[in-house]
C-alpha positions as CSV (number, residue, x, y, z in Angstrom):
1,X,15.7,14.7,-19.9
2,X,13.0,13.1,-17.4
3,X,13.7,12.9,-14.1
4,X,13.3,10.1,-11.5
5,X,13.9,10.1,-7.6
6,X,14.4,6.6,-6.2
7,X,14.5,6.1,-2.9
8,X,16.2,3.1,-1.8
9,X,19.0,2.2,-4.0
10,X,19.5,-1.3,-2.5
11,X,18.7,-4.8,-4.4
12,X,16.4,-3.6,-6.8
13,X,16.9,-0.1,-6.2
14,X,20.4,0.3,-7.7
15,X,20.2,-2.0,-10.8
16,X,16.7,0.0,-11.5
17,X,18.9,3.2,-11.6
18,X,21.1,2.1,-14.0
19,X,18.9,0.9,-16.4
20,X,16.6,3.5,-16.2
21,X,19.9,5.8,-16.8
22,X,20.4,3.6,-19.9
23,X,17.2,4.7,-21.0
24,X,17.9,8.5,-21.2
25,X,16.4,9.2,-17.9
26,X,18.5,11.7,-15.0
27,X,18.2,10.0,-11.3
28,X,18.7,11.0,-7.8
29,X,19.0,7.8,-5.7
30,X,19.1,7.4,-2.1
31,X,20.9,5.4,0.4
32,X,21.1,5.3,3.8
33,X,25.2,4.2,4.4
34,X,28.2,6.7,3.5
35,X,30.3,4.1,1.8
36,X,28.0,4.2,-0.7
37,X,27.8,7.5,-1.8
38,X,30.9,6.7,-4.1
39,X,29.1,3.6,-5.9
40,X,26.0,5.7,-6.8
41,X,28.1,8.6,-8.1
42,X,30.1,5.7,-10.2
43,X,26.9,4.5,-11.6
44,X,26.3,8.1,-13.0
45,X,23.6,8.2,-10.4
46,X,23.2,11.9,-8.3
47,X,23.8,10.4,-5.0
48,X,22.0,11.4,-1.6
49,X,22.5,10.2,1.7
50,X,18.5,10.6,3.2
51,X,16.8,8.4,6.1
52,X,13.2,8.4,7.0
53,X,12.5,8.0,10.7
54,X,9.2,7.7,12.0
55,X,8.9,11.7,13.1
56,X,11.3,13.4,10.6
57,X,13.9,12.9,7.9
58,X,17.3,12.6,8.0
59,X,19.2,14.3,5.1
60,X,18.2,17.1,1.9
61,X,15.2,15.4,1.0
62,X,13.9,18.5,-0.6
63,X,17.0,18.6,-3.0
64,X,16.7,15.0,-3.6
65,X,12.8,15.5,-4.7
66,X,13.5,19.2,-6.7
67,X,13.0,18.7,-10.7
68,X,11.9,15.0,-10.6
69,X,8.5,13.9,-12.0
70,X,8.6,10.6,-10.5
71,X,9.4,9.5,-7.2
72,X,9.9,5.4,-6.4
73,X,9.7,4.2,-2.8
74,X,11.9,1.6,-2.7
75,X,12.2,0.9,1.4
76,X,11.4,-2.6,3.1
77,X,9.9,-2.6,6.7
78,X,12.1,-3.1,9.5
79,X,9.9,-4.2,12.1
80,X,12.5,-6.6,13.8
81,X,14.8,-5.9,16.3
82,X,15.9,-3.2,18.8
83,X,16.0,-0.3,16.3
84,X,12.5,-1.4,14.5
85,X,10.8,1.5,13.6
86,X,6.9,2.4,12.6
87,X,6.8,2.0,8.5
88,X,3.6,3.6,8.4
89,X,5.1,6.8,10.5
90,X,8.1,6.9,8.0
91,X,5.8,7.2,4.8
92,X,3.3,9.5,7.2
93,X,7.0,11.9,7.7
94,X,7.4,12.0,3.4
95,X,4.0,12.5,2.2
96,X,4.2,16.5,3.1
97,X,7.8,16.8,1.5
98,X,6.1,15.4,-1.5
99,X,3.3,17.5,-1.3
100,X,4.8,20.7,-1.0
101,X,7.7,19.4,-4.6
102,X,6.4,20.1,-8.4
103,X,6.5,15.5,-8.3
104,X,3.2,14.4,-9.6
105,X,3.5,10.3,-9.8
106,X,4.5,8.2,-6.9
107,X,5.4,4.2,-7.4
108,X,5.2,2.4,-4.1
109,X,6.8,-0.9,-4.2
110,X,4.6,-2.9,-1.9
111,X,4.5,-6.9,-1.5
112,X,1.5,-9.4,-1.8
113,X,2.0,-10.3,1.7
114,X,-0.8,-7.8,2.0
115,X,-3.2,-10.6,0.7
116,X,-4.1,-13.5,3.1
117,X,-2.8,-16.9,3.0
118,X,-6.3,-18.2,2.6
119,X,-5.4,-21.0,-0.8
120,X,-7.4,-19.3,-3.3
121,X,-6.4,-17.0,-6.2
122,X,-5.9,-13.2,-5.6
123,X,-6.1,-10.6,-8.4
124,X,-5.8,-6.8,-7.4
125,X,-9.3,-6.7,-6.4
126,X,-9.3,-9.2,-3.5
127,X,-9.3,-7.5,-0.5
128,X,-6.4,-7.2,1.7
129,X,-6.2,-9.0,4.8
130,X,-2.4,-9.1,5.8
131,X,-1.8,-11.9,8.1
132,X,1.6,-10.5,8.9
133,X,2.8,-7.0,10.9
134,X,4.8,-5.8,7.9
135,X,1.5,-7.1,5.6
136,X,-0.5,-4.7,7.4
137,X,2.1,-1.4,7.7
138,X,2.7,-2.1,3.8
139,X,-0.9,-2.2,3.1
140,X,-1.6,1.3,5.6
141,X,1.4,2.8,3.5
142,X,-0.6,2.0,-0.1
143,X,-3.6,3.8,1.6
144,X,-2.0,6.9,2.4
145,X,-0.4,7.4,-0.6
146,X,-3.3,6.1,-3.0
147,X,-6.0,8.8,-0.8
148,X,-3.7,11.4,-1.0
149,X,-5.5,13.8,-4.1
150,X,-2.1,15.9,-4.5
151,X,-0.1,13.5,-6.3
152,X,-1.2,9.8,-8.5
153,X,0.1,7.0,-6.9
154,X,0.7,3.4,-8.5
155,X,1.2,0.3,-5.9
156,X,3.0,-2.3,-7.2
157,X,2.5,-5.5,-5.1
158,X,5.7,-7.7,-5.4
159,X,5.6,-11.7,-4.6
160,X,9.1,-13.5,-3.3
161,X,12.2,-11.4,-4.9
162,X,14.3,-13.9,-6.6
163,X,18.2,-13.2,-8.5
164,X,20.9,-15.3,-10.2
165,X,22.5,-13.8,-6.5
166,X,19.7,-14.2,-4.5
167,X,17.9,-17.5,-4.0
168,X,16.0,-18.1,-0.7
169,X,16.6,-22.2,-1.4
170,X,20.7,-21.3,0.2
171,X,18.3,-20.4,3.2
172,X,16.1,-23.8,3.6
173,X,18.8,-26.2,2.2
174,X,18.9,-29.1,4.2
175,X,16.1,-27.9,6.6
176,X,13.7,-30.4,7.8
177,X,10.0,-30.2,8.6
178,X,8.9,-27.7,6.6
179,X,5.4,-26.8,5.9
180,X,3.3,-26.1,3.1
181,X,4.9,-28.9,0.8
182,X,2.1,-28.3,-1.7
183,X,1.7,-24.7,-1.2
184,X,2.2,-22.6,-4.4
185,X,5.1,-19.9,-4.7
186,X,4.3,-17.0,-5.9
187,X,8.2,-15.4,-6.6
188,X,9.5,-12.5,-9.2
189,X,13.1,-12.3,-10.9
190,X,14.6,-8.8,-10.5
191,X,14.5,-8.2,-14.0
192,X,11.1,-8.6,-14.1
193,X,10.8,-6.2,-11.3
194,X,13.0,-3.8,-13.1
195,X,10.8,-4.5,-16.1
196,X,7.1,-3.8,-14.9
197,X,8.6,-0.4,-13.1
198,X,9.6,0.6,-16.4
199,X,5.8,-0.2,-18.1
200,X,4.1,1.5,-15.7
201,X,6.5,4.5,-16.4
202,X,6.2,4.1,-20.3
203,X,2.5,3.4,-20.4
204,X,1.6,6.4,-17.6
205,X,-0.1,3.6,-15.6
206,X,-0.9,6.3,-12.8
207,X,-3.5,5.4,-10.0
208,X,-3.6,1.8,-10.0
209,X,-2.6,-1.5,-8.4
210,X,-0.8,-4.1,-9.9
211,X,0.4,-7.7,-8.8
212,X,4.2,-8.5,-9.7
213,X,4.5,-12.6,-9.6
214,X,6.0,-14.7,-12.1
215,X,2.9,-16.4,-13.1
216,X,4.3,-19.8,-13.3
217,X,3.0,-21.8,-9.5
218,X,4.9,-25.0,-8.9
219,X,4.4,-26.6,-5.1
220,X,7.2,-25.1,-2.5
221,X,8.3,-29.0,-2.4
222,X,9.0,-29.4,-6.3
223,X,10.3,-26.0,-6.9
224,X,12.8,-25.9,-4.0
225,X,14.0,-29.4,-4.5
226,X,14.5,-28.5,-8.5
227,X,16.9,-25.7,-7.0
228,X,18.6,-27.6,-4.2
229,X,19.8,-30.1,-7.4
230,X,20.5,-27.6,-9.8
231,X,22.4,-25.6,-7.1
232,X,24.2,-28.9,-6.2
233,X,22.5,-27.6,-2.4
234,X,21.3,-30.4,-0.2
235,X,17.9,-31.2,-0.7
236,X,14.9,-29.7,2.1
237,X,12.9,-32.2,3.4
238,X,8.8,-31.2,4.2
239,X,6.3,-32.2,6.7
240,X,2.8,-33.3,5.4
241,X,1.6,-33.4,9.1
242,X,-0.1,-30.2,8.4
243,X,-2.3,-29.5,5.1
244,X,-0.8,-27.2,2.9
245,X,-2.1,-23.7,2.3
246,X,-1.7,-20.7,0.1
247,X,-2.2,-17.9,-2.2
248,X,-1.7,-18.0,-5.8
249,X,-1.2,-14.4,-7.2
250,X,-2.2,-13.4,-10.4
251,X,-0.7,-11.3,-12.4
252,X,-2.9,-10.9,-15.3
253,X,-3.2,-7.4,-14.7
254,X,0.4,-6.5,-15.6
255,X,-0.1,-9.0,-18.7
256,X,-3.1,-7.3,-19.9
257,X,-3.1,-3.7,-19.2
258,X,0.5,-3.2,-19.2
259,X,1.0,-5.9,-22.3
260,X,4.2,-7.2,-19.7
261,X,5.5,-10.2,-21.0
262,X,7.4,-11.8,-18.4
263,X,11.6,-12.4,-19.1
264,X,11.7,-15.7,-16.9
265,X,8.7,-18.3,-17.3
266,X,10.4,-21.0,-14.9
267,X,12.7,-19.2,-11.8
């Protein structure tokens, strides 16, 4: 039986578990709350309680690494607010307790907010330019892990994370003003999240950088006022005082190497 270390069992984290259980594989998954020790155990999931601060690590990390030839890093930035921590100090803390376990292959789940909003098309080999703090911290992350010659390390660069539970149009409802009417979005369903990490697994897809958008681009305006009706949500109103900008991501990459075919055309 193969075994995978995720850590982060959150949103995409937990579901990822599971199905990657239901494919024969053993997993330790992290968390970093008590009360949920119980639902990882339930999921048939070997649960650990870890935290990564920016100087050390809260938690068995070394037992939660032991036996596993994969490790997925599963942990969003937290950049706001009082306890706002360095991300690039938390994965600087890991990288030696990696080093010195038998793991071999590294997944870092990244974002394309490392790419600039500069309206053209990005593929894997546009350079970086993050526009944003957490932008930048991700993309110092990908480099410390990608350099590192002790372990293979795949980057997988996620656009908007989208779920039948999770739809950021209950967030701009009824807002007015907004920008970028014509500006493209660049989002991913969970299961197709769920589904490239599991290519990349199958297909050994070790060393490389891949883009994870749906790669379907309506405007912000069409696409979020599609939702607002279908959601029965009222609709957002946008500001053309300001031109509209943005990236499109491709994700020909996945499409191509990995032979991904996306499960949802239209989110």
């Amino acid at each position: 039986m193969r075994h995978i270390s995720i850590l982060g069992c959150g949103w995409l984290g937990l579901p990822l578990a599971i199905s990657l259980i239901e494919k024969g594989f053993s997993v330790n998954g992290s968390t970093t709350s008590d009360s949920k020790l119980e639902l990882l155990q339930s999921k048939c999931i070997d649960p650990f309680l870890i935290r990564l601060n920016h100087n050390s690590i809260d938690g068995d990390i070394e037992d939660f690494l032991c036996n596993s030839e994969i490790l997925i890093i599963d942990i969003p930035p937290k950049l706001r607010g009082e306890n706002s921590e360095s991300f690039t100090d938390k994965i600087k803390t890991i990288i030696p307790t990696i080093e010195a376990s038998r793991l071999k292959k590294v997944l870092f789940v990244s974002s394309t907010s490392v790419y600039a909003d500069d309206n053209s098309i990005v593929t894997e080999e546009t350079p970086a330019k993050p526009q944003t703090e957490s932008g930048r911290q991700l993309l110092e992350s990908e480099g410390l892990l990608l350099s590192n010659s002790n372990f293979k390390t795949t980057v997988l660069r996620f656009g908007g994370l989208v779920s039948d539970d999770r739809q950021p149009i209950r967030f701009l409802s009824g807002r007015e003003n907004l920008e970028n009417p014509d500006g493209p979005v660049n989002l991913i369903h969970r299961d197709d999240c769920i589904g490239i990490i599991e290519a990349i697994i199958e297909h050994e897809a070790w060393g490389e950088i891949f883009n994870g958008v749906t790669p379907h681009y309506p405007t912000r305006e069409d696409h979020y006022t599609k939702k607002a009706k279908a959601l029965g949500l009222e609709l957002p109103k946008f500001s053309r005082e300001k031109p509209s900008q943005g990236k499109t991501v491709s994700s020909q990459k996945v499409i191509a190497y990995l032979g991904y075919k996306f499960k949802s055309a239209l989110i």
